[in-house]
FIZA-202320 format. One record per residue (C-alpha): residue number from 1; x, y, z. Coordinates in nm, 3 decimals. Layout:
N
<pt pos="NUM" px="X" py="Y" pz="Z"/>
...
***
This chain:
352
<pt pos="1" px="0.000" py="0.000" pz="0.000"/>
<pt pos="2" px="0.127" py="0.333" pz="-0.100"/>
<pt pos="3" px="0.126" py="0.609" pz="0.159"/>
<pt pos="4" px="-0.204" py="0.782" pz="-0.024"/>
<pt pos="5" px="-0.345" py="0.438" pz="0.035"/>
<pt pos="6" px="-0.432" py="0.338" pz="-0.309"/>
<pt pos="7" px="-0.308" py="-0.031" pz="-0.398"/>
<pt pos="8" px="0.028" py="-0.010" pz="-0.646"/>
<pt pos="9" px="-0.026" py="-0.163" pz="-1.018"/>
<pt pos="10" px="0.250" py="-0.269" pz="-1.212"/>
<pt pos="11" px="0.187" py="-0.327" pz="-1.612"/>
<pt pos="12" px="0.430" py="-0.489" pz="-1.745"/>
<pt pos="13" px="0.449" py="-0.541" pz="-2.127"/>
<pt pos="14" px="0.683" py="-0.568" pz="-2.413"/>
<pt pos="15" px="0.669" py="-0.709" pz="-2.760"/>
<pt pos="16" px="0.537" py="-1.115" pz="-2.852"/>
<pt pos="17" px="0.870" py="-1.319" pz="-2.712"/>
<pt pos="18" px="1.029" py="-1.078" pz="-2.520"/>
<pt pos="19" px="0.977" py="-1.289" pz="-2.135"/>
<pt pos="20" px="0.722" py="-1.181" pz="-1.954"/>
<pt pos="21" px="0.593" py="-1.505" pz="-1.832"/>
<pt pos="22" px="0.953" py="-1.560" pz="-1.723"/>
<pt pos="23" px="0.965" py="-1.238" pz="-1.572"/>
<pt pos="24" px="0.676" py="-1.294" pz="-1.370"/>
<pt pos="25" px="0.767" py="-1.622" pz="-1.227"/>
<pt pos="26" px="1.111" py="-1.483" pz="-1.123"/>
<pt pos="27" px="0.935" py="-1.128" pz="-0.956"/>
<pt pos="28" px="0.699" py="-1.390" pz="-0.778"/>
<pt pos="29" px="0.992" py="-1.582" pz="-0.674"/>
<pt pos="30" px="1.185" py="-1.266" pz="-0.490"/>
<pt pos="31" px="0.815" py="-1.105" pz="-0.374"/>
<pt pos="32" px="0.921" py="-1.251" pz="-0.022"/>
<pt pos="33" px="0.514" py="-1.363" pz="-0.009"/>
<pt pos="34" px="0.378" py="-1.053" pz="-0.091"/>
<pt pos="35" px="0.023" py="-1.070" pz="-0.141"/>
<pt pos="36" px="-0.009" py="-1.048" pz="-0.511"/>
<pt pos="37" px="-0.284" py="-1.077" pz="-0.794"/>
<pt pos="38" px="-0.185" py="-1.134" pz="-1.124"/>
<pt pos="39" px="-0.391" py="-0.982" pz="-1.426"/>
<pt pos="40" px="-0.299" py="-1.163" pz="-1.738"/>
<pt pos="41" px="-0.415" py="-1.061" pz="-2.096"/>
<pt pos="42" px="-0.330" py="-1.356" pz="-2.337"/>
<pt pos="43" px="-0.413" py="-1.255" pz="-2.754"/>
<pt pos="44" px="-0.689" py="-1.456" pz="-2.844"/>
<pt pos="45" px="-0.880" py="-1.728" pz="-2.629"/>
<pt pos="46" px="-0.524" py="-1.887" pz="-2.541"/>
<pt pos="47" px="-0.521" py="-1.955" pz="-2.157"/>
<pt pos="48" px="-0.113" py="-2.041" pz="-2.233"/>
<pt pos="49" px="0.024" py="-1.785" pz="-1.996"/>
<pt pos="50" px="-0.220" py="-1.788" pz="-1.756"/>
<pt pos="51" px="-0.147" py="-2.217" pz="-1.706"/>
<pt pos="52" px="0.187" py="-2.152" pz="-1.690"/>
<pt pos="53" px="0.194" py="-1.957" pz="-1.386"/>
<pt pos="54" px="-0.128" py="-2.109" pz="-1.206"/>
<pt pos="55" px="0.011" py="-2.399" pz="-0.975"/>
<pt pos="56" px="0.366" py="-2.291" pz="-1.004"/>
<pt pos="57" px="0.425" py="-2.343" pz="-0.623"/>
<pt pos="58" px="0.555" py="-2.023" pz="-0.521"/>
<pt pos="59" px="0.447" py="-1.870" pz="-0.196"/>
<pt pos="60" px="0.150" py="-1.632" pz="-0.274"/>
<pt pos="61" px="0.082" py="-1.733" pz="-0.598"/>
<pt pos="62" px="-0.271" py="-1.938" pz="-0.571"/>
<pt pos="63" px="-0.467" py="-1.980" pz="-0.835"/>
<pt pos="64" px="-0.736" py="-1.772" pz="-0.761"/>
<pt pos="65" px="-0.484" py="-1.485" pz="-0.732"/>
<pt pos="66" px="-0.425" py="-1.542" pz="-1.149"/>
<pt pos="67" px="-0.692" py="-1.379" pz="-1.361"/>
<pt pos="68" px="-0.712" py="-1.446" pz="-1.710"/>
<pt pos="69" px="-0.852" py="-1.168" pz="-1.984"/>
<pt pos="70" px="-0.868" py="-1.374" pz="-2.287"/>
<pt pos="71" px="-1.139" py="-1.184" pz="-2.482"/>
<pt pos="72" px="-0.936" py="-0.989" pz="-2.711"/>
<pt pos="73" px="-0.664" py="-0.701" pz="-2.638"/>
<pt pos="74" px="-0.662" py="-0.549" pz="-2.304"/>
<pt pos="75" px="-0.610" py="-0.174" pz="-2.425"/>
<pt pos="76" px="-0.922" py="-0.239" pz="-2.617"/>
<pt pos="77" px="-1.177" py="-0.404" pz="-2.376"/>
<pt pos="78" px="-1.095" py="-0.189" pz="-2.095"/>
<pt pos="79" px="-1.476" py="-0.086" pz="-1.988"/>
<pt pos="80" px="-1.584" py="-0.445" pz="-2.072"/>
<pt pos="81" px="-1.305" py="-0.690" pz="-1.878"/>
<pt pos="82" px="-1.061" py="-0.464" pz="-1.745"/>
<pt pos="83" px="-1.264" py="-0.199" pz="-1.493"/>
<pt pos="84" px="-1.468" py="-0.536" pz="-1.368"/>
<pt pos="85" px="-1.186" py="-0.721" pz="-1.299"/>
<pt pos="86" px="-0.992" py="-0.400" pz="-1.122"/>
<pt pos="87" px="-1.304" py="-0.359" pz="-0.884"/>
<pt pos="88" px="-1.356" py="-0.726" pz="-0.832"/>
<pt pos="89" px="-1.034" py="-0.735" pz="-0.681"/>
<pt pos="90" px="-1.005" py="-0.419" pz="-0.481"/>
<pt pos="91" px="-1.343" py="-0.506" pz="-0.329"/>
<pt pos="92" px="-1.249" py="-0.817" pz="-0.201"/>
<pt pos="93" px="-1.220" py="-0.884" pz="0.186"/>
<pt pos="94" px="-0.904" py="-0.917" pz="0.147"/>
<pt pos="95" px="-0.717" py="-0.687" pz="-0.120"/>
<pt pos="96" px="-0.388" py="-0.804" pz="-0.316"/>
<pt pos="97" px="-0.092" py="-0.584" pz="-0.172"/>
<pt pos="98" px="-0.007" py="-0.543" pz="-0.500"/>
<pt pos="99" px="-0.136" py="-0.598" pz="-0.851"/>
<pt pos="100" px="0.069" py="-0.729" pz="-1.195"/>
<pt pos="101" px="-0.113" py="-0.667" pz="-1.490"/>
<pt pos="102" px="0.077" py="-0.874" pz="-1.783"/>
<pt pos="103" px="-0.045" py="-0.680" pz="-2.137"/>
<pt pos="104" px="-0.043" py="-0.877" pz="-2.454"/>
<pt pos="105" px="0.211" py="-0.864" pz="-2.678"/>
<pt pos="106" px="-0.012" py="-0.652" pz="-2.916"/>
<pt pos="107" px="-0.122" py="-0.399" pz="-2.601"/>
<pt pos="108" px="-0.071" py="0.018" pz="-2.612"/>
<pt pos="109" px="0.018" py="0.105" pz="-2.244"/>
<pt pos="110" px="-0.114" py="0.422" pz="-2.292"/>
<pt pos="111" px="-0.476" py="0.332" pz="-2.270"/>
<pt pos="112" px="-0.448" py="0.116" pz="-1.981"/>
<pt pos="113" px="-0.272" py="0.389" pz="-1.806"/>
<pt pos="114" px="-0.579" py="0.591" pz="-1.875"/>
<pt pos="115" px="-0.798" py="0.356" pz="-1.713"/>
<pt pos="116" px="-0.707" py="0.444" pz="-1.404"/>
<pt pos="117" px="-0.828" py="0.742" pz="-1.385"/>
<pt pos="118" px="-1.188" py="0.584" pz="-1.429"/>
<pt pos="119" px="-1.340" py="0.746" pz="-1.114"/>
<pt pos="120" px="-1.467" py="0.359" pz="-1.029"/>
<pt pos="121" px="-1.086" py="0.281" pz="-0.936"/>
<pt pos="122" px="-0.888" py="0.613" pz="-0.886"/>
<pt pos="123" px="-0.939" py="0.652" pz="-0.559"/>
<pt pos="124" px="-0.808" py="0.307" pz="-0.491"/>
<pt pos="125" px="-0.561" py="0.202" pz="-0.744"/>
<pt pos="126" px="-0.240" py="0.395" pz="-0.857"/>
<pt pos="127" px="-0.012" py="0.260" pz="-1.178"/>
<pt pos="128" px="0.330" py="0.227" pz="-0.951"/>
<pt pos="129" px="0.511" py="0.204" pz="-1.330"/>
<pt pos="130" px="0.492" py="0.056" pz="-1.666"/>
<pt pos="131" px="0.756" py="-0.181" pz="-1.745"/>
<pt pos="132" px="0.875" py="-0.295" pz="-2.089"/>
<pt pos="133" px="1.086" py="-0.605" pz="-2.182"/>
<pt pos="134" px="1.294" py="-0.588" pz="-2.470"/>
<pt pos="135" px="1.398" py="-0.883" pz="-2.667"/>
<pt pos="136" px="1.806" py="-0.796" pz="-2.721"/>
<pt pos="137" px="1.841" py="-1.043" pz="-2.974"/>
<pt pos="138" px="1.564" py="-0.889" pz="-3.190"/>
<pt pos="139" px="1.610" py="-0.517" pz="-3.134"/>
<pt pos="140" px="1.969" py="-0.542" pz="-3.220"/>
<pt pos="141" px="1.869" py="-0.739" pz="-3.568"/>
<pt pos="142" px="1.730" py="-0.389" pz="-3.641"/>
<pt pos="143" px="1.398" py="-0.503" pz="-3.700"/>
<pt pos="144" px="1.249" py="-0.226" pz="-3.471"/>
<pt pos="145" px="1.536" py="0.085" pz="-3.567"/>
<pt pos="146" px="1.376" py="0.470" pz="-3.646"/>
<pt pos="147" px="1.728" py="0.502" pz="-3.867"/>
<pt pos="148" px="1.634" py="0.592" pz="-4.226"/>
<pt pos="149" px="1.946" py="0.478" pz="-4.374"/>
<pt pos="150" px="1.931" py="0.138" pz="-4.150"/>
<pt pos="151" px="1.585" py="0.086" pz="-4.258"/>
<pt pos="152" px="1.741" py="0.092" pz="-4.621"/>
<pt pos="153" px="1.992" py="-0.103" pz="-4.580"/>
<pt pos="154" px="1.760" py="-0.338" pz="-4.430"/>
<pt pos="155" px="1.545" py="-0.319" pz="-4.702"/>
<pt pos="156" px="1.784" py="-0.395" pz="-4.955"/>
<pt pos="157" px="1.928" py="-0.737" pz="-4.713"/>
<pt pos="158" px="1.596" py="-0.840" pz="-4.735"/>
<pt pos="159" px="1.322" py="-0.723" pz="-4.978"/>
<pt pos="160" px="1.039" py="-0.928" pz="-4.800"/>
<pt pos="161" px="1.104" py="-0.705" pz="-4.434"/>
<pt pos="162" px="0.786" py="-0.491" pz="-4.428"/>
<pt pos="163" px="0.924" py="-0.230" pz="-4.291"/>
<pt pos="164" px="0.543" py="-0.034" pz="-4.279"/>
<pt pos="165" px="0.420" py="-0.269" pz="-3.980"/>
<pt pos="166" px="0.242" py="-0.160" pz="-3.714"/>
<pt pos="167" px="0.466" py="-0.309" pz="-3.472"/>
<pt pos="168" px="0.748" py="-0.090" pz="-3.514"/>
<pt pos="169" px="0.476" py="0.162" pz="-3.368"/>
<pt pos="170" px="0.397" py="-0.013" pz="-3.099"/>
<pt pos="171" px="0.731" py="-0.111" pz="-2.977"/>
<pt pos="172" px="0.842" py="0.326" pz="-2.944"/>
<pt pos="173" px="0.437" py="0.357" pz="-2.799"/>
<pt pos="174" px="0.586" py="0.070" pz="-2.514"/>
<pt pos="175" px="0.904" py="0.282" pz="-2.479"/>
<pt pos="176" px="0.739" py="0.612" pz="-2.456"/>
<pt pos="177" px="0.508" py="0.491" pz="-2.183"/>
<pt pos="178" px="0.779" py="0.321" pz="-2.001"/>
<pt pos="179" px="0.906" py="0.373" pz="-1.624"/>
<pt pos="180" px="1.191" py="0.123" pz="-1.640"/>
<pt pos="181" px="1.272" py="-0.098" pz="-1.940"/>
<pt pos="182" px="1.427" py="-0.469" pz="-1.867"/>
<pt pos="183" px="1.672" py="-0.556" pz="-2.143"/>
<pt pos="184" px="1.615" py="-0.931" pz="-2.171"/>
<pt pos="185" px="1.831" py="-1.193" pz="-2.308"/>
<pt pos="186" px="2.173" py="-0.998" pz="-2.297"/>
<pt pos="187" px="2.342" py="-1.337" pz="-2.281"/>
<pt pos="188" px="2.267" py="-1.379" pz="-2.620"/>
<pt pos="189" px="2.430" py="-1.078" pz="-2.759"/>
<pt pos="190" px="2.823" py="-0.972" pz="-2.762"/>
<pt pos="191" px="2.964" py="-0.698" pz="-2.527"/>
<pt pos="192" px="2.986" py="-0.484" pz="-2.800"/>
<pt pos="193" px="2.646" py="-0.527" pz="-2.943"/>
<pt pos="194" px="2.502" py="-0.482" pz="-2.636"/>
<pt pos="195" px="2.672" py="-0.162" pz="-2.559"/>
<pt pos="196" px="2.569" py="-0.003" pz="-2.853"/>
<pt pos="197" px="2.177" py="-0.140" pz="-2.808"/>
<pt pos="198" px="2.185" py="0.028" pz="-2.465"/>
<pt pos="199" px="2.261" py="0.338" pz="-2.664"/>
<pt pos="200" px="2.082" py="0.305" pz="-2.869"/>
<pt pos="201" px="1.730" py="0.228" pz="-2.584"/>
<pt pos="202" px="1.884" py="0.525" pz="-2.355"/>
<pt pos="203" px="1.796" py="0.807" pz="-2.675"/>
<pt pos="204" px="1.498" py="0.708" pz="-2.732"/>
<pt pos="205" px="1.376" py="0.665" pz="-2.371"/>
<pt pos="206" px="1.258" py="0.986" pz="-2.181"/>
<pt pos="207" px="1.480" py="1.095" pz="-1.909"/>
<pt pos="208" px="1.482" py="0.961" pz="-1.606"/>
<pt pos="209" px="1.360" py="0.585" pz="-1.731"/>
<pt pos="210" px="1.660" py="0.357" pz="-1.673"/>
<pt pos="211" px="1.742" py="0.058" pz="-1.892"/>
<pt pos="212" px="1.854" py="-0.287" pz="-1.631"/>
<pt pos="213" px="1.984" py="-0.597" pz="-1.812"/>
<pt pos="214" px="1.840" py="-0.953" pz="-1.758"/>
<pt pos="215" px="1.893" py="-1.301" pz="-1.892"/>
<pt pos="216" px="1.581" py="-1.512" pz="-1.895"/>
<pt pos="217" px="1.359" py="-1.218" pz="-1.736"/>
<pt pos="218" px="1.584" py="-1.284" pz="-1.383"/>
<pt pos="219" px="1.542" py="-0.962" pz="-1.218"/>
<pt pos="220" px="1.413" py="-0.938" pz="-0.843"/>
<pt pos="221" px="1.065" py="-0.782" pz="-0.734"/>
<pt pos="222" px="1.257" py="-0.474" pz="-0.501"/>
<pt pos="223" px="1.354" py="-0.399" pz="-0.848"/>
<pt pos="224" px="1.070" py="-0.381" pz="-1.022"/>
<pt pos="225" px="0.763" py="-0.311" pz="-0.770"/>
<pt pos="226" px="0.789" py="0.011" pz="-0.568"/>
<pt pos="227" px="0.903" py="0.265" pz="-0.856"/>
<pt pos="228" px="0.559" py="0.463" pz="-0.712"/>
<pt pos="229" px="0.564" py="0.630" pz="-1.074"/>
<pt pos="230" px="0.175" py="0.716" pz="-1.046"/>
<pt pos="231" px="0.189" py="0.712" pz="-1.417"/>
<pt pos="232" px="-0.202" py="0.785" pz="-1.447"/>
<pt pos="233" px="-0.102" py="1.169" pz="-1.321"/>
<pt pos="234" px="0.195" py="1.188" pz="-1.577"/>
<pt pos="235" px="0.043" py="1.107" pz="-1.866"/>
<pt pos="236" px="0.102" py="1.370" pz="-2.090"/>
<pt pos="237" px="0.443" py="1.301" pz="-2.115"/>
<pt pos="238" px="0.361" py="0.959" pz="-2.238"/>
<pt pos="239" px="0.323" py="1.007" pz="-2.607"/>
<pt pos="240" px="0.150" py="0.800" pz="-2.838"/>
<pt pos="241" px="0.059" py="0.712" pz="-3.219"/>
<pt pos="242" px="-0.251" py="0.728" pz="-3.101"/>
<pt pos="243" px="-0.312" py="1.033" pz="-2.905"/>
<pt pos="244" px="-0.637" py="1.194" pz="-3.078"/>
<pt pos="245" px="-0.731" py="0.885" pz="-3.272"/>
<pt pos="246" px="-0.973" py="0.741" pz="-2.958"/>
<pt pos="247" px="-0.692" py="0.489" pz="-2.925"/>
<pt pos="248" px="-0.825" py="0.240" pz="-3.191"/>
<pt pos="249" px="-0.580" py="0.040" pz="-3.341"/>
<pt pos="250" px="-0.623" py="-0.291" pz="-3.588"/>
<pt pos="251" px="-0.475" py="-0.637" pz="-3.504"/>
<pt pos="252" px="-0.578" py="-0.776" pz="-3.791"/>
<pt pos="253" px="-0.253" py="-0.821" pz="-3.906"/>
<pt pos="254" px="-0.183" py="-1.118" pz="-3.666"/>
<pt pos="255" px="-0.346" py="-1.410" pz="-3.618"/>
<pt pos="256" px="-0.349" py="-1.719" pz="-3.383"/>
<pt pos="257" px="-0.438" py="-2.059" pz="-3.357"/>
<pt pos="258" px="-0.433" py="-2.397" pz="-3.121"/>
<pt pos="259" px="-0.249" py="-2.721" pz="-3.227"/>
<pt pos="260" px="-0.353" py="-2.984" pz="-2.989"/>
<pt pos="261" px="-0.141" py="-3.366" pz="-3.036"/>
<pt pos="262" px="-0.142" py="-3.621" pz="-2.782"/>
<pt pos="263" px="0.250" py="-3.723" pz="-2.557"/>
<pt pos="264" px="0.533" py="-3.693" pz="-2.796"/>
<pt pos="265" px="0.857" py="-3.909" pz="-2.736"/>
<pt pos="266" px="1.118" py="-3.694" pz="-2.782"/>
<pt pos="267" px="1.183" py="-3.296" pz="-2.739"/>
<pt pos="268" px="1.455" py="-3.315" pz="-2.934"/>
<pt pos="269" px="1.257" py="-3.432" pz="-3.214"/>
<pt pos="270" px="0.973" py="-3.134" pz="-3.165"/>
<pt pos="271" px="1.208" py="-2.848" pz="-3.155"/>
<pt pos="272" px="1.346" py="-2.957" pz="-3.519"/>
<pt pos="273" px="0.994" py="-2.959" pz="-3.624"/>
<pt pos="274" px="0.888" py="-2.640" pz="-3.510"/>
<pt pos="275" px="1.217" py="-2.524" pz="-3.602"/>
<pt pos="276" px="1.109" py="-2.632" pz="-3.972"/>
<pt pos="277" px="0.746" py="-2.451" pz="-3.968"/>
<pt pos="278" px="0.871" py="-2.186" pz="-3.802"/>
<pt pos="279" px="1.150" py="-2.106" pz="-4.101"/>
<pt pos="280" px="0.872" py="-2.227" pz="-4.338"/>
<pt pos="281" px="0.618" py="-1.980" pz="-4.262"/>
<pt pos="282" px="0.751" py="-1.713" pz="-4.115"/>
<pt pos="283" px="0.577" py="-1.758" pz="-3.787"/>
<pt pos="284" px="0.664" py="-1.509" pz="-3.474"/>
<pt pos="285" px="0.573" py="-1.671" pz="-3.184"/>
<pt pos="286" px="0.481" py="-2.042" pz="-3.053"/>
<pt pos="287" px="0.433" py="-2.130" pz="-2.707"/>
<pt pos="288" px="0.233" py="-2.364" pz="-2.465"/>
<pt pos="289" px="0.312" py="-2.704" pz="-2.318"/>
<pt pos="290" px="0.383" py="-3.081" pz="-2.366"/>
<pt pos="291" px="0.332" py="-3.447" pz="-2.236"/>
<pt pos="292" px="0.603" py="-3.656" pz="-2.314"/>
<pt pos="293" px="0.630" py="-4.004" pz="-2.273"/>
<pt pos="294" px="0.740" py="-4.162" pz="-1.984"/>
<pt pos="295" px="0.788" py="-3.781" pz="-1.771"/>
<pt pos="296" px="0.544" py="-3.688" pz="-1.506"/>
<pt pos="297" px="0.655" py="-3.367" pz="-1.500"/>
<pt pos="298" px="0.488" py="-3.094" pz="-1.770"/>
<pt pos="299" px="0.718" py="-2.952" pz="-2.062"/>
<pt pos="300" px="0.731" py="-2.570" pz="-2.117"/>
<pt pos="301" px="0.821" py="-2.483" pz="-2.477"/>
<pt pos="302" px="0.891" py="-2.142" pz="-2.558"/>
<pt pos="303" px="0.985" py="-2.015" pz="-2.950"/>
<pt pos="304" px="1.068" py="-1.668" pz="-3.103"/>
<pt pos="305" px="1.155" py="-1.594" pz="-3.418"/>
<pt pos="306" px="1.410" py="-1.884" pz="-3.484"/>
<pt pos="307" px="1.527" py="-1.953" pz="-3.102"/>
<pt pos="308" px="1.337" py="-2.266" pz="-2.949"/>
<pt pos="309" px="1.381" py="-2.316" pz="-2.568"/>
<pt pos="310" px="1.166" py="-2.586" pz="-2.317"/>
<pt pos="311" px="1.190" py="-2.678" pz="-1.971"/>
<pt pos="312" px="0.982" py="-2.857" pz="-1.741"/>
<pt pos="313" px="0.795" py="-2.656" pz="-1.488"/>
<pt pos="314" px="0.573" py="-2.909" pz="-1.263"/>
<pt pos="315" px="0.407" py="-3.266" pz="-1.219"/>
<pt pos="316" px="0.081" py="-3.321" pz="-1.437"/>
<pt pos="317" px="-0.234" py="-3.296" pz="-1.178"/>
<pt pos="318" px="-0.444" py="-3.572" pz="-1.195"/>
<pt pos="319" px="-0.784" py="-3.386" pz="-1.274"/>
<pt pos="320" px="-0.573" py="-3.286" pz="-1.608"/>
<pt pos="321" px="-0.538" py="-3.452" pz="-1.942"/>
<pt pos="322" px="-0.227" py="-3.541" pz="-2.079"/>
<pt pos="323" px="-0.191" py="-3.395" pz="-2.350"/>
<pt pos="324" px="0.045" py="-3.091" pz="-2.614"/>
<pt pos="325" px="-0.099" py="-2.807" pz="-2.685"/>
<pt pos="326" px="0.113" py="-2.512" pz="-2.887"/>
<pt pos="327" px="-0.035" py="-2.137" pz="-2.965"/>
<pt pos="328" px="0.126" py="-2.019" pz="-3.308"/>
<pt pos="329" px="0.075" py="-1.650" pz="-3.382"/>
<pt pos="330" px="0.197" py="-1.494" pz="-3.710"/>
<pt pos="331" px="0.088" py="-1.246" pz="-4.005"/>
<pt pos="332" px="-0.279" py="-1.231" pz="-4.118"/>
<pt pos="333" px="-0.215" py="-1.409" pz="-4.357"/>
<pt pos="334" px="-0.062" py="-1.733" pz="-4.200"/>
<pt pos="335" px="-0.166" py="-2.027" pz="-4.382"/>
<pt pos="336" px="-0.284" py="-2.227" pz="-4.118"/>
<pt pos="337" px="-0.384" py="-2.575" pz="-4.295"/>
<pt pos="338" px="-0.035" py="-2.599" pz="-4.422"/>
<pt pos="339" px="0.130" py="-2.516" pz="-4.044"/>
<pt pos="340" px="-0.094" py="-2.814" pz="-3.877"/>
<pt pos="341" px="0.004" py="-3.031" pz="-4.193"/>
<pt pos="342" px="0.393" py="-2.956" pz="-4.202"/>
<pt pos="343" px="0.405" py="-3.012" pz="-3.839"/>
<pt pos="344" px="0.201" py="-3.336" pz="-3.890"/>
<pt pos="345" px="0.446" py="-3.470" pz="-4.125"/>
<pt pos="346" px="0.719" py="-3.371" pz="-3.885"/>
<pt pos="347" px="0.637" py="-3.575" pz="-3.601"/>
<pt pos="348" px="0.413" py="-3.818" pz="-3.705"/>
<pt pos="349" px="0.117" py="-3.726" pz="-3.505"/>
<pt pos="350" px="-0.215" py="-3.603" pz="-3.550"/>
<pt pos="351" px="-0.274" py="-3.241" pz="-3.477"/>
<pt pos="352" px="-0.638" py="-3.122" pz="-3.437"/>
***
């Protein structure tokens, strides 16, 4: 509780990939039990995230603490899911200390901030900062750069880059919301890269908003919560793309969908076939979970771009099927018959 004794919110958001999930298990880790509630906005009717953290184990993360907003982007059903969800919360008997909202990968900040000042949760809830995670890796492939002349060169290295997507908005509307910014997977870059991404982050940043490095999201909650940024008061120096436009903004350039298969035998043998559909099709994300044969415990599997990680994170429960079930997101125009049929030929199962 901050001293005006309004409840502290933390959004935390950042482009498709860039480790917010992991982010959130590690804050949740280092929260010392702090009584938290976790708002989680997946794109599309997912429920990925939001399984991934429920019955992780750690001290004050139950289940009924994680609430899933599945019903589309949370910048864009604020009065529908959002403002509910808020007072549900802050009306229960016994309030989160503090509150993590985790955005979408497709999410302005700058409308969520806004939300705050609805008069049903102003005088209760204050936005303690806006985080972003940026994916290293990515930013430094240039695929996010304001540089004219890199943009060309770029375009001439590859002459399918559109280099008109909305995302390259959204990524400066995450960094010109942001309170801190968490430079994620800096393991994956050289010491000289990475010193000229920081550089790069820091002049496009306004001043004040530091930039902290972090391999696999591993940076502790004193870090993070507590920046008491009351970002709701300060948001004129927050711009946006979409100041004056009523905030709309069009996902239909991205779309999702489930593959569900049955155990597989081998991880090994799954990350070379999503390694295959994901070069094949030019996919951005794919994420969810897997059964394999002969494990009890659950397997994590995380992809971006080209880089394919998994680990397993707990048992199976007994009230739960056994079962793999992946979310791909890519372009609009993803061809999604051929994705479930390469990957069918690719491990010899039966995706539905």
């Amino acid at each position: 509780m901050q001293p005006n004794g309004k409840i502290p919110a933390t959004v935390l958001t950042g482009f498709l990939g860039a480790g917010k999930t992991s982010t959130i298990r590690h804050l949740l880790q280092t929260s010392g039990g702090r009584r938290l509630a976790l708002v989680i906005n997946e794109f599309g009717d997912l429920g990925i995230d939001g399984e991934i953290v429920k019955g992780c184990g750690i001290e004050g993360c139950e289940d009924e603490s994680v609430l899933e907003l599945a019903n589309g982007c949370i910048c864009c059903t604020v009065a529908d899911e959002f403002l509910p969800t808020m007072q549900a919360l802050i009306e229960r008997d016994d309030p989160p200390e503090h509150i993590l909202i985790e955005t979408s990968g497709l999410a302005l900040p700058k409308p969520l901030v806004k939300a705050f000042n609805w008069p049903e949760i102003r005088t209760r809830v204050t936005v303690d900062g806006v985080i972003v995670l940026v994916d290293a890796p990515a930013m430094a492939a240039g695929q996010f750069a304001e540089d004219p002349e890199a943009l060309e060169a770029a375009r001439q290295a590859d002459p399918n880059l559109d280099h008109d997507s909305p995302l390259a908005e959204l990524f400066e509307d995450q960094l010109a919301c942001a309170d801190l910014v968490i430079l994620n997977k800096t393991d994956l870059l050289a010491p000289e890269a990475l010193t000229a991404l920081k550089a790069e982050l820091a002049a496009r940043l306004r001043p004040g908003v530091k930039v902290v490095e972090a391999e696999h999201g591993a940076i502790d909650a004193p870090v993070l919560l507590g920046l008491e940024s009351a970002a709701e008061d300060d948001l004129d120096s927050r711009p946006s793309h979409h100041d004056g436009a009523d905030d709309d903004h069009d996902h239909d350039d991205f779309a999702s969908f489930i593959l569900d298969f049955g155990e597989i035998d081998d991880p090994k043998r799954l990350d070379g076939a999503l390694a295959s559909v994901i070069a094949g099709h030019d996919i951005l994300r794919i994420k969810g979970f897997a059964a394999v044969a002969g494990r009890d415990m659950r397997l994590v599997v995380q992809g971006v771009g080209d880089r394919l990680q998994h680990y397993y994170d707990r048992d199976w429960r007994p009230d739960e099927t056994r079962g793999t079930r992946l979310v791909v997101i890519g372009d609009h125009d993803l061809d999604e018959s051929a994705v479930r049929a390469d990957i069918q030929r690719a491990i010899g199962g039966g995706p539905s």
